[in-house]
DRENVEX-469828 format. One record per residue: x, y, z of N, C-alpha, C, O, CB in turn. Coordinates in steps of 0.2 Angstrom, whole numbers, padded with zeros to 4 digits, always signed. Glycine has a CB too. Layout:
<pts>
XYZXYZXYZXYZXYZ/...
</pts>
This chain:
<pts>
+0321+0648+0658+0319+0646+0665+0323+0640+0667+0324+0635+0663+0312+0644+0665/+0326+0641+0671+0330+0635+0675+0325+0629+0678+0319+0629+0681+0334+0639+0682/+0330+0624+0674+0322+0617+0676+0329+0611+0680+0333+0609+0676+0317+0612+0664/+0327+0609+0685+0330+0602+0684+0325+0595+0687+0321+0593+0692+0338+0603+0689/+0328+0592+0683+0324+0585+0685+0326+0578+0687+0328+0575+0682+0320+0584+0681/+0325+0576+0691+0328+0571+0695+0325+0564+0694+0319+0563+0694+0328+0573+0703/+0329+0559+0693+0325+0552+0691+0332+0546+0696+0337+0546+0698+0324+0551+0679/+0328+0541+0696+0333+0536+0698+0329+0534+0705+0327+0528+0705+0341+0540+0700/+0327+0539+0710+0328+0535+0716+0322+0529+0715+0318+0529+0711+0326+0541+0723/+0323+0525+0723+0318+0519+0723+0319+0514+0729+0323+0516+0734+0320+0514+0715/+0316+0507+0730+0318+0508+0737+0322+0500+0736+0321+0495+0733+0311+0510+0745/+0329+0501+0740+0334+0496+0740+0335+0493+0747+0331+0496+0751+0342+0499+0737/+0338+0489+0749+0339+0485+0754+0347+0487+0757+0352+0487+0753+0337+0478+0752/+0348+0487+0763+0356+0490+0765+0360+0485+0763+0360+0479+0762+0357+0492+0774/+0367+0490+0762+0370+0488+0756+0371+0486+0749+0376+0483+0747+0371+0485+0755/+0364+0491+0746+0362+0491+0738+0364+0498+0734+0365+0503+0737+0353+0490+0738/+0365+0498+0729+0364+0504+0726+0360+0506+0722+0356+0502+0720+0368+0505+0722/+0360+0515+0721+0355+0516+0716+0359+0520+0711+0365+0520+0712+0347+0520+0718/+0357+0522+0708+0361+0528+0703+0357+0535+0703+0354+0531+0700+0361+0525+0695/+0355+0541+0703+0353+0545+0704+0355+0550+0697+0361+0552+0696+0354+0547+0709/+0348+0553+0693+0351+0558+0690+0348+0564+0690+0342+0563+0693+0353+0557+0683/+0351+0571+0687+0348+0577+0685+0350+0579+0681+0356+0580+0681+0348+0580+0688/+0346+0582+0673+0343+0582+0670+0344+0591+0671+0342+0594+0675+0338+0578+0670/+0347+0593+0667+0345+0602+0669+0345+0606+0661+0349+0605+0657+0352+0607+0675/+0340+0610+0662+0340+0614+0656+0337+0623+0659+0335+0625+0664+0333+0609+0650/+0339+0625+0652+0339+0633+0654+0344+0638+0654+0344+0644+0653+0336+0634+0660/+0350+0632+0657+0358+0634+0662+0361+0635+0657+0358+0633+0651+0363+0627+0668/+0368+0638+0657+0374+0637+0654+0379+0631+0657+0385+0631+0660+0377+0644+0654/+0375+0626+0656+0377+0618+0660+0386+0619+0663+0388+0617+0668+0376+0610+0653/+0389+0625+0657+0396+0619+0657+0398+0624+0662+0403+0622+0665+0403+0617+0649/+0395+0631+0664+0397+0637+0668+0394+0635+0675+0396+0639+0679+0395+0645+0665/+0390+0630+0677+0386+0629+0685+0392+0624+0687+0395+0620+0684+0377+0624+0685/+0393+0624+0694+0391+0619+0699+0384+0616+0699+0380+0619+0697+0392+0621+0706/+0383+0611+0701+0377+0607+0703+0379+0603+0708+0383+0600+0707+0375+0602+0698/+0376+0603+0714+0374+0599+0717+0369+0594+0720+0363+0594+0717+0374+0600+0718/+0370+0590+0723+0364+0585+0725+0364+0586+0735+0369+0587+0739+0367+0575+0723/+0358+0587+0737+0356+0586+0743+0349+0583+0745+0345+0580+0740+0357+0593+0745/+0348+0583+0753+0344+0578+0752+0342+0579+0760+0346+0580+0765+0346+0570+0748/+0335+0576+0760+0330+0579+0767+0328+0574+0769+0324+0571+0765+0325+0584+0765/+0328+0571+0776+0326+0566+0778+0318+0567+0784+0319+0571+0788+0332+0564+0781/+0314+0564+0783+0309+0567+0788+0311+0569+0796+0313+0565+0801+0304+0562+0787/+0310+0575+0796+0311+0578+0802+0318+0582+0803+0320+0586+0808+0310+0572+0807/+0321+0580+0798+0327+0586+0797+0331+0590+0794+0326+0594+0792+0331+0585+0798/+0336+0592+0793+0337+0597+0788+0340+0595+0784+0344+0590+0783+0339+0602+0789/+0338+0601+0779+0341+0599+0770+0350+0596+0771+0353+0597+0777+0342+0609+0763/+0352+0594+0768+0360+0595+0769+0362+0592+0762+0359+0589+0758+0364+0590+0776/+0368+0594+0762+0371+0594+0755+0376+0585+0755+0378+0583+0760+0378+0603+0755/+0377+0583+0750+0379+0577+0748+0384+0579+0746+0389+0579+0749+0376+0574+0745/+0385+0581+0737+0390+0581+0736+0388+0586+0730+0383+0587+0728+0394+0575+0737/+0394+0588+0726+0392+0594+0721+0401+0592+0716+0407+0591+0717+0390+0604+0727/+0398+0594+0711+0401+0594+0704+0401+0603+0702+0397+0607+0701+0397+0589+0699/+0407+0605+0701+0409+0611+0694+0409+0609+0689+0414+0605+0688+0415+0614+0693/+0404+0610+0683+0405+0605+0680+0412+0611+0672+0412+0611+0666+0395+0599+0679/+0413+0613+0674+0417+0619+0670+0425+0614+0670+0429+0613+0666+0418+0631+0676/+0426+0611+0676+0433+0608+0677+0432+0601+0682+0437+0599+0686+0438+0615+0680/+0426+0598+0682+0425+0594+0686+0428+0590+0694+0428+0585+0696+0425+0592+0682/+0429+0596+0696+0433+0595+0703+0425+0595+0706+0420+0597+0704+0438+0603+0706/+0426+0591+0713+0420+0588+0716+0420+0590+0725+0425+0593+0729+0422+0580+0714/+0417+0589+0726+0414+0589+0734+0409+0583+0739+0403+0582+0739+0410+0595+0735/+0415+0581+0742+0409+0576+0746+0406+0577+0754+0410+0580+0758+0412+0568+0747/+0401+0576+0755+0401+0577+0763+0404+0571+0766+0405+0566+0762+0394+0578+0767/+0405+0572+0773+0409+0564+0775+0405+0557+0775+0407+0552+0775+0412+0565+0784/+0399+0561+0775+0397+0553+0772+0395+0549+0770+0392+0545+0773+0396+0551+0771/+0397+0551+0764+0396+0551+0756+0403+0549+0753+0404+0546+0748+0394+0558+0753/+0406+0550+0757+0415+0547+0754+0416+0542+0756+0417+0539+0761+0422+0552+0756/+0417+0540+0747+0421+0532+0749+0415+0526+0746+0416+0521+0743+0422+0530+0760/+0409+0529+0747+0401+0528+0746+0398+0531+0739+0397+0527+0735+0395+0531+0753/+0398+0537+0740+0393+0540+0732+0398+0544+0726+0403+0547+0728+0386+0546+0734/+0397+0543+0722+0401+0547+0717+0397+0551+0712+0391+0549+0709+0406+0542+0714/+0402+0557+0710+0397+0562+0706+0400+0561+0701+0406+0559+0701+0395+0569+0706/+0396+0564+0695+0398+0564+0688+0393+0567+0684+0387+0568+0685+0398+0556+0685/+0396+0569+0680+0394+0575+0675+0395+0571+0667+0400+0568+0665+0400+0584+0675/+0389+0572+0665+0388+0570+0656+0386+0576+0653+0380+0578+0652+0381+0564+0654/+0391+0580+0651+0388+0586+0646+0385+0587+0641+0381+0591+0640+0392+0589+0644/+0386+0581+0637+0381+0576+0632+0374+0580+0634+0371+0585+0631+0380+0565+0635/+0372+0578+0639+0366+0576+0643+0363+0583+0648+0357+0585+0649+0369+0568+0648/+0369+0585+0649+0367+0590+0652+0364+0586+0658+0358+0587+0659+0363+0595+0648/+0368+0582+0662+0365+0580+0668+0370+0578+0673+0376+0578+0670+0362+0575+0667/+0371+0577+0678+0374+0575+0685+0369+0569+0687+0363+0568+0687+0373+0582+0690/+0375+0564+0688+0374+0559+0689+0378+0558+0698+0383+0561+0701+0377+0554+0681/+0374+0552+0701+0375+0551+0709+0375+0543+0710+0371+0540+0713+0369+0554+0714/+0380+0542+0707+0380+0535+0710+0383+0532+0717+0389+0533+0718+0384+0532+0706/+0377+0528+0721+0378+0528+0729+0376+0522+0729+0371+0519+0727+0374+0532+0734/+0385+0519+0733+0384+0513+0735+0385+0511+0741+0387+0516+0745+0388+0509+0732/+0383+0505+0743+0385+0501+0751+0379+0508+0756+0380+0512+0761+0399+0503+0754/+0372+0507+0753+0368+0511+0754+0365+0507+0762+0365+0501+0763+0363+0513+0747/+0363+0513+0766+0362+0512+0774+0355+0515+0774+0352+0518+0769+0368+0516+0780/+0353+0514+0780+0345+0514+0781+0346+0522+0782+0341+0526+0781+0342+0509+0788/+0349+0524+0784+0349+0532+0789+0349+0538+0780+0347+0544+0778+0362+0535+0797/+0353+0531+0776+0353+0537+0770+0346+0538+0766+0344+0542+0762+0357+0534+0763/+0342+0534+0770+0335+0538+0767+0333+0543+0769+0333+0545+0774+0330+0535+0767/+0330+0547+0762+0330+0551+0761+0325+0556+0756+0320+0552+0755+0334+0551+0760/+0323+0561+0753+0322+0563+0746+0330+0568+0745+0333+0572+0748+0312+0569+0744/+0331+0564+0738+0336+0569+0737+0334+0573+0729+0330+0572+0725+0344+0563+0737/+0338+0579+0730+0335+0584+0726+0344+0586+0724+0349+0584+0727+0330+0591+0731/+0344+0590+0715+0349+0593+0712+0347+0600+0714+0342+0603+0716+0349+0592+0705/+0354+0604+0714+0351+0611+0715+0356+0615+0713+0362+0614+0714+0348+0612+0723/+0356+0620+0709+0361+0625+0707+0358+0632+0709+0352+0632+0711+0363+0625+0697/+0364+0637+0709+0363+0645+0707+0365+0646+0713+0366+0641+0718+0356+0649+0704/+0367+0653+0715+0373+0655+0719+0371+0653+0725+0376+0655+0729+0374+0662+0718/+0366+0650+0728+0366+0649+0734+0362+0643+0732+0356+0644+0733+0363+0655+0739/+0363+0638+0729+0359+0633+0728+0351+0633+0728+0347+0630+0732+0360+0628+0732/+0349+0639+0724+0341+0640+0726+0338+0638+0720+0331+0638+0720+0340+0648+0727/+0340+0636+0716+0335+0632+0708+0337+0623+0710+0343+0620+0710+0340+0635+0697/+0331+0621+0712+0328+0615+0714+0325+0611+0710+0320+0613+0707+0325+0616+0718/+0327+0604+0711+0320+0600+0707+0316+0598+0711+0318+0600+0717+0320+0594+0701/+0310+0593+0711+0306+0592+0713+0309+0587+0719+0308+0586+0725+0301+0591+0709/+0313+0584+0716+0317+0576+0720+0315+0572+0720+0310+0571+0716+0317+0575+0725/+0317+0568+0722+0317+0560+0720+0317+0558+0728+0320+0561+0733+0324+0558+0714/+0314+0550+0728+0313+0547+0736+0318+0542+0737+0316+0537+0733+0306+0543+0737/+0321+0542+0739+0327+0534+0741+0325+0531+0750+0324+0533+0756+0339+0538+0741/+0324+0527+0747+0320+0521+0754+0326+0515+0754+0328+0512+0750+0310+0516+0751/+0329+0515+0760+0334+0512+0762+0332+0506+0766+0334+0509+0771+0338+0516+0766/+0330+0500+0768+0330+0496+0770+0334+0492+0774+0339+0490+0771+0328+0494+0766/+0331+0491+0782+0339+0488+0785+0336+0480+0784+0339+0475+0786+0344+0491+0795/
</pts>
């Protein structure tokens, strides 16, 4: 069973960082993409940014570049989201999510942005 689990979020003040991880088991970690996406009340899911983690090439949405960065610990079998120079609109719950249409979800995690 495909498990992922998300820890890190918390609530920062604009212009702060947090760090974000997931935790995944079940996968053939080093054969997934993983991504991070994230849902703001009243709108829709949207994607952030995502790791292969077979050859670690990456994807950001616009924005997110320049601001958050992905990273993969195979160790660990996690994906890591480190977001800086954090804004109020970035709040959010953000969630990991793999499989061919990003359909294995964790629960998520809350990030509260503060202006």
């Amino acid at each position: 069973e495909v498990q992922l689990v998300e820890s890190g979020g918390g609530l920062v003040r604009a212009g702060g960082s947090l760090r974000l991880s997931c935790v995944a088991s079940g996968l053939n970690f080093n054969a997934r993409a993983i991504g991070w996406f994230r849902q703001a009340p009243g709108k829709e899911r949207e994607g952030v940014s995502c790791i292969l983690n077979s050859e670690g090439s990456t994807y950001y949405a616009d924005f997110a570049k320049g601001r958050f960065t992905i990273s993969n610990d195979k160790a660990k079998n996690a994906v890591d989201l480190q977001m800086m120079s954090l804004k109020p609109e970035d709040t959010a719950v953000y969630s990991c999510a793999t499989g061919r249409s990003y359909d294995y979800r964790g629960q998520g995690t809350q990030v509260t942005v503060s202006s």
